[in-house]
PDB file of N, CA, C, O and CB in Angstrom:
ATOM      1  N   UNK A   1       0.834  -1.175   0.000  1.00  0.00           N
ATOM      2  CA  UNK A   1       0.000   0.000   0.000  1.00  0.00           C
ATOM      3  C   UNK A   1       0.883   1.243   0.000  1.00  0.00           C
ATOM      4  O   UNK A   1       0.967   1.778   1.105  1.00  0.00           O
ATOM      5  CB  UNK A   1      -0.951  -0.005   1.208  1.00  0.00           C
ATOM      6  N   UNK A   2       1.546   1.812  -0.972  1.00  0.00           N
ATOM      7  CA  UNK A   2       2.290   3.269  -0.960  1.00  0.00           C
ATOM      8  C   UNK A   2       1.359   4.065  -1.277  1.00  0.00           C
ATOM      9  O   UNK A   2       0.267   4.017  -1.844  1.00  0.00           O
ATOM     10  CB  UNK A   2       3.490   3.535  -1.918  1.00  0.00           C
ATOM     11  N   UNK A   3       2.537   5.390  -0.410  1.00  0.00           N
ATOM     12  CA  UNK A   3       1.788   6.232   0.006  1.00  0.00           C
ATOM     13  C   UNK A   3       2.106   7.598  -0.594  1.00  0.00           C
ATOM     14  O   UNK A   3       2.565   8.318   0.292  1.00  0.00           O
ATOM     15  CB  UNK A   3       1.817   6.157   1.318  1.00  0.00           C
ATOM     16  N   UNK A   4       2.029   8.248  -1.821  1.00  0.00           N
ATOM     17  CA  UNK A   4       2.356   9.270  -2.748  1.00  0.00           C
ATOM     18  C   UNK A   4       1.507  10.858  -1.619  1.00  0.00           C
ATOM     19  O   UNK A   4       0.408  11.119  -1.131  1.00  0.00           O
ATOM     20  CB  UNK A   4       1.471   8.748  -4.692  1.00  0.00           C
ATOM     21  N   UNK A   5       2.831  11.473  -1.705  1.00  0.00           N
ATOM     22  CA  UNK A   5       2.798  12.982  -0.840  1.00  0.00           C
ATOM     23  C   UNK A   5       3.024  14.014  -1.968  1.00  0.00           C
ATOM     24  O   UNK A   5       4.203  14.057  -2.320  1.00  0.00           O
ATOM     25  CB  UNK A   5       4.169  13.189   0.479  1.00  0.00           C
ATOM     26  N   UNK A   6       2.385  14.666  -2.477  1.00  0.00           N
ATOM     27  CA  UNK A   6       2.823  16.428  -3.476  1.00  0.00           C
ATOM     28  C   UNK A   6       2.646  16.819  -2.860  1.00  0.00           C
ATOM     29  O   UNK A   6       1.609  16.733  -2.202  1.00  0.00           O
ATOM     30  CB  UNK A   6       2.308  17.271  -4.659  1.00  0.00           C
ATOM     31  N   UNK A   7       3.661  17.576  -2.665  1.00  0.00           N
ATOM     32  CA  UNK A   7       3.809  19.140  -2.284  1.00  0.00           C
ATOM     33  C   UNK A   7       3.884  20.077  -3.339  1.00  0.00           C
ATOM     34  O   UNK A   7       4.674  19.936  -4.272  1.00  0.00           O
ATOM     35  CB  UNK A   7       5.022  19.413  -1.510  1.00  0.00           C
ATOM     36  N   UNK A   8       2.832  21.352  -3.202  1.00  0.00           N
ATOM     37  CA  UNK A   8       2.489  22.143  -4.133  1.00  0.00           C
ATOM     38  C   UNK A   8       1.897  22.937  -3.577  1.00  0.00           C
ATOM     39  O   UNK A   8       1.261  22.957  -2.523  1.00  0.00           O
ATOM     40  CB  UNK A   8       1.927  21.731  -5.077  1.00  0.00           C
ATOM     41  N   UNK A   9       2.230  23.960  -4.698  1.00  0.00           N
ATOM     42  CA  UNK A   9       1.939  25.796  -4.514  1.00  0.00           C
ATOM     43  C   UNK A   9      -0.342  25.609  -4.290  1.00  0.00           C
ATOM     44  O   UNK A   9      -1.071  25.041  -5.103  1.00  0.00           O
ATOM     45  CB  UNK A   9       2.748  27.147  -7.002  1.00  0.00           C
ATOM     46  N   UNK A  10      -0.673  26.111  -3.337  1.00  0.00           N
ATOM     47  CA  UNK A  10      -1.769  26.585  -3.332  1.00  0.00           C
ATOM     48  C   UNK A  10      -2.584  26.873  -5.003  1.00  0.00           C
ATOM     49  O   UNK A  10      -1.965  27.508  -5.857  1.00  0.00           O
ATOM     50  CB  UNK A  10      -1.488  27.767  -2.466  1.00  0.00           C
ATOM     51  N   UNK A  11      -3.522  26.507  -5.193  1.00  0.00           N
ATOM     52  CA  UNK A  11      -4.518  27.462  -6.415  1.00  0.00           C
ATOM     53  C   UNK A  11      -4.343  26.062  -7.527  1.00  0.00           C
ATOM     54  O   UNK A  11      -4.466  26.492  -8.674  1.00  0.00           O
ATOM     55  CB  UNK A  11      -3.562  29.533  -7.224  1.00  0.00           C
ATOM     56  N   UNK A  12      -4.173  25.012  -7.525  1.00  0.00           N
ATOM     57  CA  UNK A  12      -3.981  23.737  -8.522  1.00  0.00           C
ATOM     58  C   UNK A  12      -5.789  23.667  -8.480  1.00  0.00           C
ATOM     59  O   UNK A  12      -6.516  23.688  -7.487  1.00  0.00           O
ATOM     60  CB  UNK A  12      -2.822  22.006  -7.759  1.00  0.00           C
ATOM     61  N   UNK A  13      -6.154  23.581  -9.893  1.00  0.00           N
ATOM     62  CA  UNK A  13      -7.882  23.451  -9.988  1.00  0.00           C
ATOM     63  C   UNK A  13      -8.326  21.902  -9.666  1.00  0.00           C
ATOM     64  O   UNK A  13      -7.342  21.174  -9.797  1.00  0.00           O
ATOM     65  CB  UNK A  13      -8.512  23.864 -11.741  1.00  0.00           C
ATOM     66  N   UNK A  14      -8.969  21.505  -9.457  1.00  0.00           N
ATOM     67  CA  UNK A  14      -9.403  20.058  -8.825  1.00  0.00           C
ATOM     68  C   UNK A  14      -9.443  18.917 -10.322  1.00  0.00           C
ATOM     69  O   UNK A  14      -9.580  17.694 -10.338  1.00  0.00           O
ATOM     70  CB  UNK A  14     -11.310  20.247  -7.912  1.00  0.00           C
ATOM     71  N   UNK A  15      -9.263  19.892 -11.480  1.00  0.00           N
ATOM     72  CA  UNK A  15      -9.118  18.936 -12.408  1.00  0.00           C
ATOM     73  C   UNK A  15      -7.831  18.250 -12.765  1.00  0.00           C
ATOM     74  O   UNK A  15      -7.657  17.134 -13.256  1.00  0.00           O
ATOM     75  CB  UNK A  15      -9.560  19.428 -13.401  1.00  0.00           C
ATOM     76  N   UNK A  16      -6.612  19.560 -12.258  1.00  0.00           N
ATOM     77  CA  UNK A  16      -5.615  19.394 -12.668  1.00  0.00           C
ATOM     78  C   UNK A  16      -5.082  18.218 -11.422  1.00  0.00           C
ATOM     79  O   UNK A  16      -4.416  17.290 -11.881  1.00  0.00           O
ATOM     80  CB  UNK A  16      -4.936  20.787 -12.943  1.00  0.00           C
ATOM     81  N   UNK A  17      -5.293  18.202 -10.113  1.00  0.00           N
ATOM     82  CA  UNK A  17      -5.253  17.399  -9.345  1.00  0.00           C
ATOM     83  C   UNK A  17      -5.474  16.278  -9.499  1.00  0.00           C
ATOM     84  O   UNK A  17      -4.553  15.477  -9.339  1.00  0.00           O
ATOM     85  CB  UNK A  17      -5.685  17.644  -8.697  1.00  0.00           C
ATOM     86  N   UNK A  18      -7.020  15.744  -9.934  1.00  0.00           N
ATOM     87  CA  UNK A  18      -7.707  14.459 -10.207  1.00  0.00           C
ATOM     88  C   UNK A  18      -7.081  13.796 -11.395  1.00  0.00           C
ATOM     89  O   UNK A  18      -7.346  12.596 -11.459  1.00  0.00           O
ATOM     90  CB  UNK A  18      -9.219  14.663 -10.454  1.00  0.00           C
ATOM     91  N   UNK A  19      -6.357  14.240 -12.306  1.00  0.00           N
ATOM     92  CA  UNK A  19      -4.959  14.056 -13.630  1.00  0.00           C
ATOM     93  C   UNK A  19      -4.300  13.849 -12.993  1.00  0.00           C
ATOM     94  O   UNK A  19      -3.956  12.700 -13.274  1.00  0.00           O
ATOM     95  CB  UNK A  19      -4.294  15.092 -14.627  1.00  0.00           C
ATOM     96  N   UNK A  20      -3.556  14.295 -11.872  1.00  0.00           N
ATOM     97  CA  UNK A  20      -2.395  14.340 -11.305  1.00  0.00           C
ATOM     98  C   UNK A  20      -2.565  12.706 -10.629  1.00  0.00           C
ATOM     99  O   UNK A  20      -2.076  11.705 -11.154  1.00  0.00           O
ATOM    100  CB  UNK A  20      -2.202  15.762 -10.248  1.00  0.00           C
ATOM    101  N   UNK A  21      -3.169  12.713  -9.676  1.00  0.00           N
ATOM    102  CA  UNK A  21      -3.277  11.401  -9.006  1.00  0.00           C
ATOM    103  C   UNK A  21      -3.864  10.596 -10.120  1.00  0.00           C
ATOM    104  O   UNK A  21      -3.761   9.412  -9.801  1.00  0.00           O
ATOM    105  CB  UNK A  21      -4.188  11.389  -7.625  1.00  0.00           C
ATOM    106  N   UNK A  22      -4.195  10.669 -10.797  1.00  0.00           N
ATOM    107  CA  UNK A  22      -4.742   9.080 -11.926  1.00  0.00           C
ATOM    108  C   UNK A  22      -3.341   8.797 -12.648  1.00  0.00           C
ATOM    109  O   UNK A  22      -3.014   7.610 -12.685  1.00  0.00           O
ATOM    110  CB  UNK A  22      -6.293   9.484 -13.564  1.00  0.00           C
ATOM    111  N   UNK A  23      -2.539   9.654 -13.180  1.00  0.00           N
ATOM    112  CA  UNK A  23      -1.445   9.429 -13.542  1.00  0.00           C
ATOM    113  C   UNK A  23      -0.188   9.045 -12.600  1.00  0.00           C
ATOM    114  O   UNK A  23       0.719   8.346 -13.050  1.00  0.00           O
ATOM    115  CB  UNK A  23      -1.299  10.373 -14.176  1.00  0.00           C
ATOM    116  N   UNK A  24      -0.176   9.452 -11.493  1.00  0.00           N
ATOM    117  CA  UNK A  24       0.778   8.996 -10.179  1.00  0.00           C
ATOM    118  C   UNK A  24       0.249   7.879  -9.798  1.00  0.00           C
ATOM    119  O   UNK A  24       1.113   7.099  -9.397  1.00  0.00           O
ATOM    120  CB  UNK A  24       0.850   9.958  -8.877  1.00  0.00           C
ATOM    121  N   UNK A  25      -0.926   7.424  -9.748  1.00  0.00           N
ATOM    122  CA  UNK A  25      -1.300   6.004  -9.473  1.00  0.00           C
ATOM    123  C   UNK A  25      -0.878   5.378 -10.436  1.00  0.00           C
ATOM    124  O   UNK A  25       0.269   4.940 -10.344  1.00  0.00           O
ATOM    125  CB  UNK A  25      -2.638   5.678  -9.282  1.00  0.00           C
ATOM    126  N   UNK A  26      -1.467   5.183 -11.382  1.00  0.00           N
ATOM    127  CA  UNK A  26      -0.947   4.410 -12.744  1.00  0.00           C
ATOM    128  C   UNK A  26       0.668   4.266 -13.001  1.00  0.00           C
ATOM    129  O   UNK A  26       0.989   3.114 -13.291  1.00  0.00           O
ATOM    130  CB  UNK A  26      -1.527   5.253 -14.063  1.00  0.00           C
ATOM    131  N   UNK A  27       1.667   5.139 -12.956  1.00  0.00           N
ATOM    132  CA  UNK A  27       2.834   4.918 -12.653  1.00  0.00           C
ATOM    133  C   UNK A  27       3.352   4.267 -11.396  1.00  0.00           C
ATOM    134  O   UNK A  27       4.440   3.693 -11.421  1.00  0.00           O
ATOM    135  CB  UNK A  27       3.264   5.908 -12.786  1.00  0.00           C
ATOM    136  N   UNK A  28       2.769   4.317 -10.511  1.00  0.00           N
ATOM    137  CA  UNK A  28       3.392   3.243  -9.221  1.00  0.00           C
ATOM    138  C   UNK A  28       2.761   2.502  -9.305  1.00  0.00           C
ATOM    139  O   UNK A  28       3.129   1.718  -8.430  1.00  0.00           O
ATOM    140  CB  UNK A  28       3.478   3.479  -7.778  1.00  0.00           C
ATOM    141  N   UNK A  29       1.765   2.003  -9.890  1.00  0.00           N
ATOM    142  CA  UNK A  29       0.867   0.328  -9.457  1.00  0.00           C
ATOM    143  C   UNK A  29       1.889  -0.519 -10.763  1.00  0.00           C
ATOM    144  O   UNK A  29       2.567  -1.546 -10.763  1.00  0.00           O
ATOM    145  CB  UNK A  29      -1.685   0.260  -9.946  1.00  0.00           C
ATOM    146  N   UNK A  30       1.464   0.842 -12.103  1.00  0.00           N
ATOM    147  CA  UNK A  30       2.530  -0.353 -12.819  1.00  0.00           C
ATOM    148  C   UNK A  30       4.493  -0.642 -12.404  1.00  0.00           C
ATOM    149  O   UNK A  30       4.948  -1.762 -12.635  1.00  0.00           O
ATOM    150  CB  UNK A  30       2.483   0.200 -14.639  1.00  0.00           C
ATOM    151  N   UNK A  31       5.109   0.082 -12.020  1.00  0.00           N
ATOM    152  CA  UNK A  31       6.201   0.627 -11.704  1.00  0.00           C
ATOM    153  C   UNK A  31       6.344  -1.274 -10.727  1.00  0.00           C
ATOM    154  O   UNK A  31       7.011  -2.249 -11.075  1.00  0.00           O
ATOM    155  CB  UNK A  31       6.084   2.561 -10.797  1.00  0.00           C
ATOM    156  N   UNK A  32       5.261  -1.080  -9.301  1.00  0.00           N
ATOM    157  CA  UNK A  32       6.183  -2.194  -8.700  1.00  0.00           C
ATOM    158  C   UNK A  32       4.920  -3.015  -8.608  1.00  0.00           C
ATOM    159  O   UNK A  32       4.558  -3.332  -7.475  1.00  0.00           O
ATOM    160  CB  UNK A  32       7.162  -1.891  -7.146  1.00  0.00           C
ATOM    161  N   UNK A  33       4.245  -3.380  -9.574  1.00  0.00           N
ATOM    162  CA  UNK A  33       2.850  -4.275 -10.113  1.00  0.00           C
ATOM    163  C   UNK A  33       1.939  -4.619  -8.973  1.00  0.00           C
ATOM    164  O   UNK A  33       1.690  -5.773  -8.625  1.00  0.00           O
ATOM    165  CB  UNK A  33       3.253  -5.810 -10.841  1.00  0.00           C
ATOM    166  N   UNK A  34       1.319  -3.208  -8.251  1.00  0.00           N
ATOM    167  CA  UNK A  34       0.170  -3.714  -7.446  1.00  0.00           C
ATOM    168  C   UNK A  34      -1.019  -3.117  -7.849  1.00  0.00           C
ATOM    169  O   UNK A  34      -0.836  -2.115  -8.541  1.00  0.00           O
ATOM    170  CB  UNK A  34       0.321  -3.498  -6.019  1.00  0.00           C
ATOM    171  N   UNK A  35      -2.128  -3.398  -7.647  1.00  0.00           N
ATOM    172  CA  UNK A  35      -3.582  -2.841  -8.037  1.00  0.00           C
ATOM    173  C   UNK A  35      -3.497  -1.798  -7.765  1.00  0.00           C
ATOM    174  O   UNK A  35      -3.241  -1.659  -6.569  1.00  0.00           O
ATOM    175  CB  UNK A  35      -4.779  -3.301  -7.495  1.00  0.00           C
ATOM    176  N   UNK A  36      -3.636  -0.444  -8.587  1.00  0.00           N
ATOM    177  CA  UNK A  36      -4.275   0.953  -8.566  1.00  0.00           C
ATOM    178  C   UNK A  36      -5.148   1.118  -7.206  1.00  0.00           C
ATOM    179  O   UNK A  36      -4.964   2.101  -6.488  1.00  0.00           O
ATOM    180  CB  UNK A  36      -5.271   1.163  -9.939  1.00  0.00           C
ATOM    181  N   UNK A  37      -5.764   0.478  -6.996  1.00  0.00           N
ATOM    182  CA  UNK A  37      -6.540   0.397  -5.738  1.00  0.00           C
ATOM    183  C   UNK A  37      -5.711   0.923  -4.465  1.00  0.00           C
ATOM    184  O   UNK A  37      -5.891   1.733  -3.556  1.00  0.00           O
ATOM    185  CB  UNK A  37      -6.983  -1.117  -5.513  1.00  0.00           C
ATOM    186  N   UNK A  38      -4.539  -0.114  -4.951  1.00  0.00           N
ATOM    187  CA  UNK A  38      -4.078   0.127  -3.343  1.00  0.00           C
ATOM    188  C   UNK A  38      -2.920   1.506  -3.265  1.00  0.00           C
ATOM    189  O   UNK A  38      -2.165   1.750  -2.324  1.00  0.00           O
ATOM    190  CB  UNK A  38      -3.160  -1.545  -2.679  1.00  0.00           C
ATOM    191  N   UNK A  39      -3.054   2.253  -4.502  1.00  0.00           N
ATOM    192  CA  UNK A  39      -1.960   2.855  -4.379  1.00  0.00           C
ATOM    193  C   UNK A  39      -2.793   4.691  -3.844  1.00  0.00           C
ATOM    194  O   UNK A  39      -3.789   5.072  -4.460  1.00  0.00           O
ATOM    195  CB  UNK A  39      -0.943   2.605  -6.062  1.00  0.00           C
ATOM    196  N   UNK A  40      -2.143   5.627  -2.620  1.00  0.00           N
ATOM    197  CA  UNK A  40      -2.858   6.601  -2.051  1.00  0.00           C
ATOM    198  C   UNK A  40      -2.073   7.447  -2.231  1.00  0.00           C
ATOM    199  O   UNK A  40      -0.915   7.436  -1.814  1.00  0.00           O
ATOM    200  CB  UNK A  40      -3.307   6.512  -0.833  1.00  0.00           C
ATOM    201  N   UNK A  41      -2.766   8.580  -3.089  1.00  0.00           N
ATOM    202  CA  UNK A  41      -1.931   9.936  -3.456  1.00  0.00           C
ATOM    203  C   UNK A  41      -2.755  10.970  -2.576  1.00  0.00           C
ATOM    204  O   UNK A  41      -3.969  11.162  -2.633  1.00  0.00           O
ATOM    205  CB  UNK A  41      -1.927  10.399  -5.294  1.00  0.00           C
ATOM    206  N   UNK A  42      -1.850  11.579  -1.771  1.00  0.00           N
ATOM    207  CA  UNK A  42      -1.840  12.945  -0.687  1.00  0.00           C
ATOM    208  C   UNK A  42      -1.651  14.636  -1.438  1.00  0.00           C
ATOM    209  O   UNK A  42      -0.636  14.898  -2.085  1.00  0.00           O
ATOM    210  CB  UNK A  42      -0.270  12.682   0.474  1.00  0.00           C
ATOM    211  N   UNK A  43      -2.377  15.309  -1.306  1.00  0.00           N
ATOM    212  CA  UNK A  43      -1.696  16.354  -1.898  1.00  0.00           C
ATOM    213  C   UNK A  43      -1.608  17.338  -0.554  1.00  0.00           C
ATOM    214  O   UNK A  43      -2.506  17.514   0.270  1.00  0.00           O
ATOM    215  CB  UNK A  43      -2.514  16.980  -3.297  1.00  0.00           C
ATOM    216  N   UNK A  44      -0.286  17.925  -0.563  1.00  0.00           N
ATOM    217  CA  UNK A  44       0.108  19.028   0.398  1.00  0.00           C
ATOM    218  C   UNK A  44      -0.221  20.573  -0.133  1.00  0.00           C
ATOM    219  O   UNK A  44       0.526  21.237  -0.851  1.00  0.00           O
ATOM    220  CB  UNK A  44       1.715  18.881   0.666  1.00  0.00           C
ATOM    221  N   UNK A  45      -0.881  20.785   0.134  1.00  0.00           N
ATOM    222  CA  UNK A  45      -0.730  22.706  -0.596  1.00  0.00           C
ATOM    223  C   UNK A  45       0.028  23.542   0.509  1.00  0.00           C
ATOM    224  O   UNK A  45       0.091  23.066   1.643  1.00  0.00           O
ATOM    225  CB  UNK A  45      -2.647  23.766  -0.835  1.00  0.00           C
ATOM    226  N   UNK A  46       0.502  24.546   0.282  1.00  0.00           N
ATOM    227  CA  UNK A  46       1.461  25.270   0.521  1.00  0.00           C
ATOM    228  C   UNK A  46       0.592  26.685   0.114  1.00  0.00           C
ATOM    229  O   UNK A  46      -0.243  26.681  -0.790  1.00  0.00           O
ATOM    230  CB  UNK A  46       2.844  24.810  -0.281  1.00  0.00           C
ATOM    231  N   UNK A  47       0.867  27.697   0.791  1.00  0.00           N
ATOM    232  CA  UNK A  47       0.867  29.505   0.475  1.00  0.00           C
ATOM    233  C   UNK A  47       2.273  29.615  -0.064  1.00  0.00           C
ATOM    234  O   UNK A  47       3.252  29.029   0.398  1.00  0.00           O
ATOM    235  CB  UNK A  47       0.656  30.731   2.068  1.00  0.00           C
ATOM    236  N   UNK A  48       2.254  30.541  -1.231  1.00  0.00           N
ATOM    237  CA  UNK A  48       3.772  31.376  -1.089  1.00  0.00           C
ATOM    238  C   UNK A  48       4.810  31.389  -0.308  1.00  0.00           C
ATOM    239  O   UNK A  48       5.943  30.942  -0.485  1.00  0.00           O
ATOM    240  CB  UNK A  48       3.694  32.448  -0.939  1.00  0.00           C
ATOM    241  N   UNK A  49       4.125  32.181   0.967  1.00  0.00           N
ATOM    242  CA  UNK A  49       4.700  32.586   1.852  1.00  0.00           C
ATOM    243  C   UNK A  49       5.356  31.382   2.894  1.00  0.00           C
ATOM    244  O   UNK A  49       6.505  31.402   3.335  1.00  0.00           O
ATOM    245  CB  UNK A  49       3.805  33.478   2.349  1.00  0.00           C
ATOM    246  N   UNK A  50       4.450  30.462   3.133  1.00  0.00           N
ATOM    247  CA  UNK A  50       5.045  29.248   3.505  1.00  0.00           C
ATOM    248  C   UNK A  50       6.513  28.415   2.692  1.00  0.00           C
ATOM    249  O   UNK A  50       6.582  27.216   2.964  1.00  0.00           O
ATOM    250  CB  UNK A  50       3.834  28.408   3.406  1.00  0.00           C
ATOM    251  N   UNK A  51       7.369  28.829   1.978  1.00  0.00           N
ATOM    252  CA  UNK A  51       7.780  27.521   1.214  1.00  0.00           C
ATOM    253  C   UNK A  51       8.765  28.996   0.836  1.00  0.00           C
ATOM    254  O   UNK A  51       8.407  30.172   0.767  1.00  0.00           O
ATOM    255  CB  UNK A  51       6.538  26.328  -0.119  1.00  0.00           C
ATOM    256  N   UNK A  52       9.765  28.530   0.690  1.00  0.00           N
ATOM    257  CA  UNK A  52      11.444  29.042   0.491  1.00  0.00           C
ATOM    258  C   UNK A  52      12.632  28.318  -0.445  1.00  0.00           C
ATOM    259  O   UNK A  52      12.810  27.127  -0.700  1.00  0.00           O
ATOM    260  CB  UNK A  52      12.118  28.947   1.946  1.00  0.00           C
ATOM    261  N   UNK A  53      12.891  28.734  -0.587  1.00  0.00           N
ATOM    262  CA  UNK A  53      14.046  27.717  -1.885  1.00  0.00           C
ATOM    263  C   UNK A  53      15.528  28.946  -2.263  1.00  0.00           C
ATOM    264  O   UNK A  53      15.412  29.897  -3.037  1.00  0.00           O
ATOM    265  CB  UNK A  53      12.747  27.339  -4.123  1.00  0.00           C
ATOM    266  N   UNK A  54      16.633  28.645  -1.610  1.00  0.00           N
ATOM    267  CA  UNK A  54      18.050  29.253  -1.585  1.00  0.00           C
ATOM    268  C   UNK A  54      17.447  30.341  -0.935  1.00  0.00           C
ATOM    269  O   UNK A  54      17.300  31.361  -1.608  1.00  0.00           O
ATOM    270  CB  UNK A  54      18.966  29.555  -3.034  1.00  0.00           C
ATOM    271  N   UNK A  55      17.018  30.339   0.387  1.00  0.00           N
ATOM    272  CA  UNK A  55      16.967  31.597   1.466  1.00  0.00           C
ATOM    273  C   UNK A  55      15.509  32.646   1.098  1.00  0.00           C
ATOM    274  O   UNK A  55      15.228  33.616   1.803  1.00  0.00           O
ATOM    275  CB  UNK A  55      18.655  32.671   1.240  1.00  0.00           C
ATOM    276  N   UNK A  56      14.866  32.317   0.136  1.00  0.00           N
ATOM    277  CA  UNK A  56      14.079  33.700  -0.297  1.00  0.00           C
ATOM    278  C   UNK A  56      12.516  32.510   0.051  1.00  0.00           C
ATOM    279  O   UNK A  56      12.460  31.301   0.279  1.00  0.00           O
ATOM    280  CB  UNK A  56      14.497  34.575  -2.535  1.00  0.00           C
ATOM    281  N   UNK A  57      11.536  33.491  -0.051  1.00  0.00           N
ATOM    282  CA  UNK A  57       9.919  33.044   0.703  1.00  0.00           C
ATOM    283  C   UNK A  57       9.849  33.323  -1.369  1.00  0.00           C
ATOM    284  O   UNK A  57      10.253  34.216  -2.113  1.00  0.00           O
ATOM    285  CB  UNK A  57       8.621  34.621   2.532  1.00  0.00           C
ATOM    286  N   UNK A  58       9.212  32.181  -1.547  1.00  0.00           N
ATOM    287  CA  UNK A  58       8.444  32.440  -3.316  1.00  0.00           C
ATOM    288  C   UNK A  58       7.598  33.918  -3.421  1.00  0.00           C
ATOM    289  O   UNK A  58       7.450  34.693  -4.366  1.00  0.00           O
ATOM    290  CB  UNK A  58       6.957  30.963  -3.730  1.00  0.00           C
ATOM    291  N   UNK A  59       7.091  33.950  -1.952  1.00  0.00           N
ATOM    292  CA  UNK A  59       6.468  34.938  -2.208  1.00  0.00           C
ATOM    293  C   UNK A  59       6.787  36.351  -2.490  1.00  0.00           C
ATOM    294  O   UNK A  59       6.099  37.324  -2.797  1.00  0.00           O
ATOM    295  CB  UNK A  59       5.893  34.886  -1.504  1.00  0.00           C
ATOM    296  N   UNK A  60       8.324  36.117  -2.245  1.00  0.00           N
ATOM    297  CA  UNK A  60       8.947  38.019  -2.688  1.00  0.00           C
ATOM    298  C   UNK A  60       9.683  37.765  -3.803  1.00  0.00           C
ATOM    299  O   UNK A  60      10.566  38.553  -4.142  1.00  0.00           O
ATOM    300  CB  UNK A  60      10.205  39.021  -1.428  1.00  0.00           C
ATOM    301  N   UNK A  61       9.418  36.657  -4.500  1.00  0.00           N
ATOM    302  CA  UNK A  61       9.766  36.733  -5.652  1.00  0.00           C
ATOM    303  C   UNK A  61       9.581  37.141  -6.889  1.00  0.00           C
ATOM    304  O   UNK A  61      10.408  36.868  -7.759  1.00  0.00           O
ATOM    305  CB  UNK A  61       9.843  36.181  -5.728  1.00  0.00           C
TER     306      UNK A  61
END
């Protein structure tokens, strides 16, 4: 039973999400051959302001 975590910027539309996990499932069930079923994609959202990359907040970017 794996357990798929994204982390991602806030504002992703629920379509682009529901693509996202049908395609991340489908690559790990076939990847180490278990039923789609058992495979659970998490999505993390994040603000801007939360999330930093080489010292700076995305958000004063």
């Amino acid at each position: 039973m794996p357990i798929v975590t994204i982390q991602l910027f806030k504002g992703r539309s629920v379509e682009s999400k529901r693509l996202l996990a049908a395609k991340v499932t489908e690559a790990v069930a076939e990847t180490i051959d278990l039923a789609p079923e058992t495979v659970t994609v998490l999505f993390e959202e994040y603000e801007r302001e939360d999330w930093a990359t080489g010292g700076k907040l995305f958000s004063d970017r």
